[in-house]
Structure formats: C-alpha cells, structure tokens
Backbone as ProteinMPNN parsed JSONL, in Angstrom:
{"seq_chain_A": "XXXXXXXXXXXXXXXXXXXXXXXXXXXXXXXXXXXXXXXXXXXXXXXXXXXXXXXXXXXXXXXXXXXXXXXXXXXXXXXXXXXXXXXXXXXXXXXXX", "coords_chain_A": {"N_chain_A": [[-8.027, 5.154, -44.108], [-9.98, 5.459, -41.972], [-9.215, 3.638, -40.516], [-6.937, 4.888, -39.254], [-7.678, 7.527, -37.71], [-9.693, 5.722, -35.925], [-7.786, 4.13, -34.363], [-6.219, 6.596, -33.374], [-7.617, 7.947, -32.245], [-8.472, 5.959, -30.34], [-6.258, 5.625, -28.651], [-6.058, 7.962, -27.741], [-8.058, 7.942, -25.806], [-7.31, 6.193, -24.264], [-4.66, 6.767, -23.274], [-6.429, 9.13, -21.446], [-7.914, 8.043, -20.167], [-5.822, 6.45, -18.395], [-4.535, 8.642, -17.348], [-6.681, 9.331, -15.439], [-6.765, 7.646, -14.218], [-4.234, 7.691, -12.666], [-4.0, 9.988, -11.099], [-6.62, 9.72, -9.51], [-5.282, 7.676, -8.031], [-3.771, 9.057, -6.771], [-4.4, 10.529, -5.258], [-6.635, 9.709, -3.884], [-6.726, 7.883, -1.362], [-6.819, 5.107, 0.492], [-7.185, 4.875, 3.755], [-6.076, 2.728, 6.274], [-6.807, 1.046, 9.771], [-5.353, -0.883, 12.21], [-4.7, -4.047, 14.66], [-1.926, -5.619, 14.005], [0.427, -8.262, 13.896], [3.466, -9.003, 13.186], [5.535, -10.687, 10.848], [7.129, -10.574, 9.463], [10.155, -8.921, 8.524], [11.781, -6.419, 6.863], [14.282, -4.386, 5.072], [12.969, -2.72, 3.868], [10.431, -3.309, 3.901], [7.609, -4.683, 5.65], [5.779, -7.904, 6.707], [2.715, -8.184, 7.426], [0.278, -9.532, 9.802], [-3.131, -9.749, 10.098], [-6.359, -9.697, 12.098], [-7.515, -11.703, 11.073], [-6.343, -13.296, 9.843], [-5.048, -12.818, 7.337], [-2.551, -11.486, 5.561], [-0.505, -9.284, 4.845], [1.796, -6.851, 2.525], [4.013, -4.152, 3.652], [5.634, -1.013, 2.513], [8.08, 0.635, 4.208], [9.791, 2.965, 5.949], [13.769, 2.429, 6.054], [14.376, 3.253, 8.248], [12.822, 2.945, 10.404], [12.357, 0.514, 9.86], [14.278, -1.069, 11.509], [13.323, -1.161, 14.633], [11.37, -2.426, 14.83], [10.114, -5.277, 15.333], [10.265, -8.751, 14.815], [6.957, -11.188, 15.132], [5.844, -9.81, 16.509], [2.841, -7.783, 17.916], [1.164, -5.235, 16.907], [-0.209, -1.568, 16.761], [-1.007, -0.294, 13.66], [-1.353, 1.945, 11.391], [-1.516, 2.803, 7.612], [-1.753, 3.871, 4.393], [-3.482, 2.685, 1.678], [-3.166, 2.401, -2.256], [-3.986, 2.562, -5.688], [-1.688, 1.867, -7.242], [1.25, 0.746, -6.373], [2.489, -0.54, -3.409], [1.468, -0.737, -0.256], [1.65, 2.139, 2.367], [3.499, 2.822, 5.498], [1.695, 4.438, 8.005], [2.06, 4.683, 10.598], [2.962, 3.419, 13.431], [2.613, 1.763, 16.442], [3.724, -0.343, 19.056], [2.095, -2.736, 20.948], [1.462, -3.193, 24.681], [1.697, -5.719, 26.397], [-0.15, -6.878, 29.076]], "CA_chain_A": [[-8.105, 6.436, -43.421], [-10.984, 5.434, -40.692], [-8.741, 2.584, -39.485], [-6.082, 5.631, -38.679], [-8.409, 7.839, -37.112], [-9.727, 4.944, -35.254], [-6.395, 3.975, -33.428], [-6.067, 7.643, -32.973], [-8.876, 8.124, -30.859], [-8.263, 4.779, -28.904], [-4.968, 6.323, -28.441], [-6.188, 8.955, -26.893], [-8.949, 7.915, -24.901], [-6.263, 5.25, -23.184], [-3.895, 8.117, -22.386], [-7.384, 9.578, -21.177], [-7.808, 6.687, -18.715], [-4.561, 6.217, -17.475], [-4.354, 10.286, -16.535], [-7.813, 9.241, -14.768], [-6.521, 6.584, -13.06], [-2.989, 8.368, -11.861], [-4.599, 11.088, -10.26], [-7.784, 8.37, -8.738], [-4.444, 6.379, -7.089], [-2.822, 9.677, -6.018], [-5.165, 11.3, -4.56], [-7.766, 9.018, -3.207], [-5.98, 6.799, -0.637], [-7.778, 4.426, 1.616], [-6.16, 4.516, 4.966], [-6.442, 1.385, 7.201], [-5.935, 0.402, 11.08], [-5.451, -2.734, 13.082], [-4.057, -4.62, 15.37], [-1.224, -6.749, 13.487], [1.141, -8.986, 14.327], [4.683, -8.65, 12.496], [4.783, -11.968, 10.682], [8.611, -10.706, 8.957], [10.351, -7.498, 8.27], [12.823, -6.476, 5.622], [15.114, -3.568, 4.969], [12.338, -1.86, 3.053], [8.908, -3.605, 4.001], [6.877, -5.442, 6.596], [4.418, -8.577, 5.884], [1.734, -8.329, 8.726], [-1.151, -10.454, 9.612], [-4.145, -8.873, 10.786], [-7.205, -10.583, 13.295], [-8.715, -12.395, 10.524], [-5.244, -14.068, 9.256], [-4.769, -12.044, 5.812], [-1.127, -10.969, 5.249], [-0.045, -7.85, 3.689], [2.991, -6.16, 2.921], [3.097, -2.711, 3.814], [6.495, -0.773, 2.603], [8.331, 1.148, 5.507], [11.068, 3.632, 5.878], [14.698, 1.756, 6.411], [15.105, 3.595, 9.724], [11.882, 2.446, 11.427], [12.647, -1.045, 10.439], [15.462, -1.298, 12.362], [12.964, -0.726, 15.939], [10.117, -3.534, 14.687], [10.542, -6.995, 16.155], [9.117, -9.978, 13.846], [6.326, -11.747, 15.846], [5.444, -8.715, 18.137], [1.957, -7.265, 17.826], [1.372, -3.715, 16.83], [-1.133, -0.823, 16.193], [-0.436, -0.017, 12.576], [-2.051, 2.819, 10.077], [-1.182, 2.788, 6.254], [-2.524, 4.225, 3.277], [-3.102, 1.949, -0.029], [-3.877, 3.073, -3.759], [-4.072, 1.486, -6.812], [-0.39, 1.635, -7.596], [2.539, 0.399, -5.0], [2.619, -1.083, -2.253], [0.405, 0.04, 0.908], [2.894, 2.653, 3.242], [3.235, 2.892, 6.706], [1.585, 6.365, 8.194], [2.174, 5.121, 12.263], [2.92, 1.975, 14.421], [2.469, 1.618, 17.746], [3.884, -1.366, 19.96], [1.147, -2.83, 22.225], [1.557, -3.837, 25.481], [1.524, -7.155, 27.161], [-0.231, -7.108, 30.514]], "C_chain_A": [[-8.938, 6.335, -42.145], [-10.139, 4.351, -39.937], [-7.649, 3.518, -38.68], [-6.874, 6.487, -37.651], [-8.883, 7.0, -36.19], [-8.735, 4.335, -33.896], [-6.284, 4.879, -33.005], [-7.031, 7.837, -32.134], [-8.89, 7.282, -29.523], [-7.14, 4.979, -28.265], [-4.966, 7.203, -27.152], [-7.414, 8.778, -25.485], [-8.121, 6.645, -24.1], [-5.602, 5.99, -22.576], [-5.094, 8.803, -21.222], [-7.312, 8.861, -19.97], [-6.77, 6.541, -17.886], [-4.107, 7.411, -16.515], [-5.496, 10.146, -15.275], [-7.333, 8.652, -13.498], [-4.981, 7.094, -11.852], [-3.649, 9.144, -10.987], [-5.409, 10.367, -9.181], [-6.375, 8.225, -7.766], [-3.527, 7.654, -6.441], [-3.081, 10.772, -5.207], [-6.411, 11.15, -3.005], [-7.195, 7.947, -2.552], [-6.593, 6.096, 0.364], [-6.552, 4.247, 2.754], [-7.05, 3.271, 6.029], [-5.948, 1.49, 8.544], [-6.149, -0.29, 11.153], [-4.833, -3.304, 13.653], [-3.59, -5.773, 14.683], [-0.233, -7.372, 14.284], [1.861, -9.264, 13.056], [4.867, -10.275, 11.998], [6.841, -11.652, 10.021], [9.184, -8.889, 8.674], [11.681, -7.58, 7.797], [13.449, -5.394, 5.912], [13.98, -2.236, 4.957], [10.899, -1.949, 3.245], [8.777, -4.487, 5.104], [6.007, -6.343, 6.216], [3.927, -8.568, 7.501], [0.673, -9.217, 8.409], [-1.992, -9.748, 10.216], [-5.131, -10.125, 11.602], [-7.376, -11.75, 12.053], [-7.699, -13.531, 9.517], [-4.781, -13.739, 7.934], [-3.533, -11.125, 6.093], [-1.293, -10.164, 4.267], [1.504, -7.778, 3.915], [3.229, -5.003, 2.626], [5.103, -1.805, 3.677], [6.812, 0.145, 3.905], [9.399, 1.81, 5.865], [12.422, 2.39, 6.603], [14.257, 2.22, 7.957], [13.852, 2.796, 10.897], [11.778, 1.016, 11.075], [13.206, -1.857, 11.31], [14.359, -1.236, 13.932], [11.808, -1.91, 15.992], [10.225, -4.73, 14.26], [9.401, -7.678, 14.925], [8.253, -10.611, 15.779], [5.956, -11.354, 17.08], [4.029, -8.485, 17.579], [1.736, -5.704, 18.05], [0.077, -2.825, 16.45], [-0.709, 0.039, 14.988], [-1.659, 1.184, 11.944], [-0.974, 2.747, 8.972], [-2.446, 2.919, 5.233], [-2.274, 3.035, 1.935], [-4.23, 2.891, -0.356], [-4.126, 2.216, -4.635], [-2.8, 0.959, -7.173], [0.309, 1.443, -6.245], [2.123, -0.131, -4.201], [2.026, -0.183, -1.146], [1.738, 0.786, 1.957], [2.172, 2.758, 4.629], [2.817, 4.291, 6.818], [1.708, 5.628, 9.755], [2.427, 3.178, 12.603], [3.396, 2.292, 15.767], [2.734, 0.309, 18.037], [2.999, -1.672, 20.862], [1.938, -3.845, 23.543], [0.976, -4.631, 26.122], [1.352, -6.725, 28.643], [-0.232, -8.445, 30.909]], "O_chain_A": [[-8.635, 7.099, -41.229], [-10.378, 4.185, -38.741], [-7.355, 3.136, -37.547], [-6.686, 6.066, -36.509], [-8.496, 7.467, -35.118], [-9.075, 4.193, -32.722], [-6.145, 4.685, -31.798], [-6.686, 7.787, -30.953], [-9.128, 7.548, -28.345], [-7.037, 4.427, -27.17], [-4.317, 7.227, -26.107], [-7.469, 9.449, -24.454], [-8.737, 6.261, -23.105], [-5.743, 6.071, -21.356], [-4.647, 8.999, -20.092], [-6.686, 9.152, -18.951], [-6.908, 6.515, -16.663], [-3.565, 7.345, -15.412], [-5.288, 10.755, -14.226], [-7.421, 8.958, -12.309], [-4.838, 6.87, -10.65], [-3.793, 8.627, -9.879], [-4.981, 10.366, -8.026], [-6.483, 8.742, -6.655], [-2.623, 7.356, -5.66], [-2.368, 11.617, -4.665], [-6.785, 11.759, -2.003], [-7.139, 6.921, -3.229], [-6.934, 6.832, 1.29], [-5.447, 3.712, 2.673], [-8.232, 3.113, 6.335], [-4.816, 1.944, 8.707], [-7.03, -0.835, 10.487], [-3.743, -3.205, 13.089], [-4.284, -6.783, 14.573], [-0.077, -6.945, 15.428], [1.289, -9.648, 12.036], [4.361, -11.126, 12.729], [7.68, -12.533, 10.207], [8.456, -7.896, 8.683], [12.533, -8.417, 8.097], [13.355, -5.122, 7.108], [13.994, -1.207, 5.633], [10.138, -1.037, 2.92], [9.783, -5.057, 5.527], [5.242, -5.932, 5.344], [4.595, -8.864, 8.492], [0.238, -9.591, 7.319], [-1.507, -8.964, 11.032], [-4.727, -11.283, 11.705], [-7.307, -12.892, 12.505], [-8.138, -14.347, 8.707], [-4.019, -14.56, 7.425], [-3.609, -10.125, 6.806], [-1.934, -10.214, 3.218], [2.23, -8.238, 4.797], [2.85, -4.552, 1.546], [5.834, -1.978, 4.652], [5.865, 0.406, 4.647], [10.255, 1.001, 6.221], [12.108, 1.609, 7.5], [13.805, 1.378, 8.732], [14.109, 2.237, 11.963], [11.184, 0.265, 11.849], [12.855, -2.946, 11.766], [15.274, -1.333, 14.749], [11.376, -2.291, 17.08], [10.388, -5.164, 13.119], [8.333, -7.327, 14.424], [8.664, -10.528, 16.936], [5.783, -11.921, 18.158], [3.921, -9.107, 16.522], [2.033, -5.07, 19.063], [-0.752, -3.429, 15.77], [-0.078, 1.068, 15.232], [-2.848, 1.026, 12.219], [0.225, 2.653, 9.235], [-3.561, 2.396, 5.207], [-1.215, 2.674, 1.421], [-5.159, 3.53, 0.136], [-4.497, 1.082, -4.334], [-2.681, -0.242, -7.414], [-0.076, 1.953, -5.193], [0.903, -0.239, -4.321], [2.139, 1.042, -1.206], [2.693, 0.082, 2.286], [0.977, 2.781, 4.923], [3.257, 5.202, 6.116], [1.144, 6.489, 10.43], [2.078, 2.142, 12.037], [4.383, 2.957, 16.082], [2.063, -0.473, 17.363], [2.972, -0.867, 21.793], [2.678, -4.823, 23.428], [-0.185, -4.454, 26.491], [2.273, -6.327, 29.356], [-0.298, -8.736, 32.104]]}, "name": "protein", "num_of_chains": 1, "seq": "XXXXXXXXXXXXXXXXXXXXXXXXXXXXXXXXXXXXXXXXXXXXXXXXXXXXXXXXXXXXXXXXXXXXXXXXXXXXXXXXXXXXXXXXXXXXXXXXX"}
C-alpha cells in the first residue's frame, strides 16, 4: 500500500515539473543578437556562425529562406527556450563597404 501511494505522488510531482517547465520554456525566452555569417540554409532552418565561431541552427519561415544567401553576413535576432529549436524574430543583410 505505501509502495502505491509512493509512485502516486512521484507521479504527480513529475507531471508537477514538467507543467513547471512548459510554461518556464514558453514564456521565458532569451532573445539573442549578432552579427552572423550564413554558414548553410535549408527549406526550414539556417546554421549560422557567430564572431566567436559557434554554429547554431536557428529555424526560419520557408518564405524568408528563399531571400538568405549561404556565406553572406547578417544582423540576426532569435528567441531560444528550453524546447525547439531557437526562431528567427529579424535579419538584416549588412553591407559591404
């Protein structure tokens, strides 16, 4: 009977956590900038490099893939969470003087 109760509680205090953590990752979003450089680009996502040589990949609406050149350099914002993949919120093309 205490080993049922037992599971039951851990049961619930996991559900507990996981409600914690959904909300945490859907609420609380760290947004990033930086000057990347387009390293590949997909249908659906982008892998960028940033100054310091650390690749990401940052998902990205189809339609604005279609306009962003591999091996251009760009001013990017994106939000990451805990869950998914980091999204685009802006890119900017820089210019070459």
């Amino acid at each position: 009977m205490k080993k049922k109760k037992l599971i039951v509680y851990l049961g619930i205090l996991f559900l507990v956590m996981m409600g914690f953590s959904l909300i945490w990752s859907i609420y609380f979003k760290e947004k990033t900038a930086a000057v990347v450089k387009v390293k590949e680009v997909s249908n659906d996502f982008i892998v960028i490099e940033d100054q310091l040589n650390m690749k990401r990949t940052i998902d990205v609406p189809r339609v604005i893939t279609k306009l962003i050149k591999a091996n251009e350099e760009y001013f990017v914002e994106y939000e990451s969470s805990l869950i998914g993949l980091p999204k685009l919120v802006s890119i900017e093309p820089l210019n070459e003087r």
